[in-house]
C-alpha positions as CSV (number, residue, x, y, z in Angstrom):
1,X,144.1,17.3,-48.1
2,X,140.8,18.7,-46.4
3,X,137.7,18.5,-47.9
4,X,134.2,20.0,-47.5
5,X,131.0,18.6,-47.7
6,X,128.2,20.7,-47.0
7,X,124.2,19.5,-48.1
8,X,121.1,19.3,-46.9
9,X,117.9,16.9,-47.2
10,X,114.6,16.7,-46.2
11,X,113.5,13.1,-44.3
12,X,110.9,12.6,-41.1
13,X,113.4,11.3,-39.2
14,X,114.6,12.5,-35.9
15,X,118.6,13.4,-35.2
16,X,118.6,10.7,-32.8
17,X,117.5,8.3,-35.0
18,X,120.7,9.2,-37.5
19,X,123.1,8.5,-34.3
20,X,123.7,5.1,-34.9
21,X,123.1,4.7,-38.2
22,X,126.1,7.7,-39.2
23,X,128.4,5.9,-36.4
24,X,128.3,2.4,-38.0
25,X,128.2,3.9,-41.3
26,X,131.1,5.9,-41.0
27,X,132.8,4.0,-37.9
28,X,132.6,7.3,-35.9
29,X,131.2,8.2,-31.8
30,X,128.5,10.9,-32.1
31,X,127.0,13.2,-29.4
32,X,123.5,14.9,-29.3
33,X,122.8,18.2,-28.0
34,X,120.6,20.9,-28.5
35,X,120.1,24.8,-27.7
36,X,116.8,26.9,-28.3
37,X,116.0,26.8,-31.8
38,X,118.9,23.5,-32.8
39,X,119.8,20.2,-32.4
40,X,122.4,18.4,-33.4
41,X,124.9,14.9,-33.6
42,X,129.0,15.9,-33.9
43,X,131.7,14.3,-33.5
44,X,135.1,15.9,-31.7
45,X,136.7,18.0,-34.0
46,X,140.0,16.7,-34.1
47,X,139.2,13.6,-36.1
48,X,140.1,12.6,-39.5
49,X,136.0,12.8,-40.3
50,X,134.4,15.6,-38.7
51,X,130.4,15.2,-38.6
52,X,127.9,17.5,-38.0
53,X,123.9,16.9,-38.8
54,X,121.8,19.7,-37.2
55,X,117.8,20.7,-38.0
56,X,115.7,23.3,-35.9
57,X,113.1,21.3,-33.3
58,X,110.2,22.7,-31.3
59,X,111.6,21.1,-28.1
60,X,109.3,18.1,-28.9
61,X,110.8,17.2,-32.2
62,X,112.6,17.7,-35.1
63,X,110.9,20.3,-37.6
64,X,109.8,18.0,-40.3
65,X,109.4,20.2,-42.6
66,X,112.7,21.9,-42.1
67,X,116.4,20.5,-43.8
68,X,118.7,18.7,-41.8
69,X,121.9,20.1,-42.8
70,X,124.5,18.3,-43.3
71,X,128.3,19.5,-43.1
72,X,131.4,16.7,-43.1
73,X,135.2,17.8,-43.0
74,X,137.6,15.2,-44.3
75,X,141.1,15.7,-43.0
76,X,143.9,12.9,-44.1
77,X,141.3,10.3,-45.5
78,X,141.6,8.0,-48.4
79,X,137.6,9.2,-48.8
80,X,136.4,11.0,-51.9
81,X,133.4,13.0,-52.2
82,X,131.6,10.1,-54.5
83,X,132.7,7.8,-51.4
84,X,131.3,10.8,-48.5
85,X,127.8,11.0,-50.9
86,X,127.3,7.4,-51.4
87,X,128.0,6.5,-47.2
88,X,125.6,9.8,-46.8
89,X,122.9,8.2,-48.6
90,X,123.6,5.2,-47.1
91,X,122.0,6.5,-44.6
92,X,119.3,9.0,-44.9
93,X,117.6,7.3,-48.5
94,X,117.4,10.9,-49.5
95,X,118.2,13.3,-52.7
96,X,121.2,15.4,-51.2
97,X,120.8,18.9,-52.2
98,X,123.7,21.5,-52.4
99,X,123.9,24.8,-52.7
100,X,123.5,28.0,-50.9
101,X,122.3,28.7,-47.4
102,X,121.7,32.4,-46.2
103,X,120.2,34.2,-43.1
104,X,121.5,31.0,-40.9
105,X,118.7,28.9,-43.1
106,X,115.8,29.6,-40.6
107,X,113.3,29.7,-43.4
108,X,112.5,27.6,-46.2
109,X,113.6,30.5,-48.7
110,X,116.9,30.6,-47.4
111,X,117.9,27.3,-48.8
112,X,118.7,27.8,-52.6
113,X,119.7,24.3,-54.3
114,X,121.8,24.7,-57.3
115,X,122.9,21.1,-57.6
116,X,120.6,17.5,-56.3
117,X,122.1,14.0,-56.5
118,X,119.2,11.8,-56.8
119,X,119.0,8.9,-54.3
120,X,119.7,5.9,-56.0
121,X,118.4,2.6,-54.2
């Protein structure tokens, strides 16, 4: 069965720094790349767990003040969602916010949350 998880979260932490810590978390390879106003880690989309973690940058670094958005595809995995949230927040030490995400999410208004799951240590 394939399953959805789409959040986002606010953290100072660069997409490079997430590399490694979502590979051994989730016992995945990840690439980084980037365009103009994004940059991202994925994984090939043909896995059982398909990862993508993107946030804008100013070809410097990341926007810190902007979301890192999160979006994970399960396909043919024993995984639930508790399981995909809890290895999420393994990582980042972050509330996960869910919810709605208009106009390609380029401001801060476009991000409406209508559910949080508290980080819990």
């Amino acid at each position: 069965m394939k399953m959805n998880f789409r959040a986002w979260v606010f953290i100072n932490k660069e997409i490079l720094e997430l590399k490694s810590e979502f590979e051994k978390e989730f016992s995945i390879n990840l690439i980084r790349d980037y365009e103009n106003d994004w940059e991202w880690i994925c994984n090939d989309l043909n896995k059982d767990i398909e990862i993508n973690i993107s946030r804008q940058h100013n070809w410097e670094t990341g926007e810190f003040l902007k979301p890192h958005r999160i979006h994970i595809t399960l396909k043919n995995s024993e995984l639930q969602i508790e399981d995909l949230i809890k290895k999420t927040q393994n990582v980042l030490k972050s509330d996960l916010f869910f919810g709605d995400i208009s106009n390609r999410g380029i401001s801060l208004d476009d991000y409406k949350a209508t559910r949080i799951i508290k980080y819990q240590k």
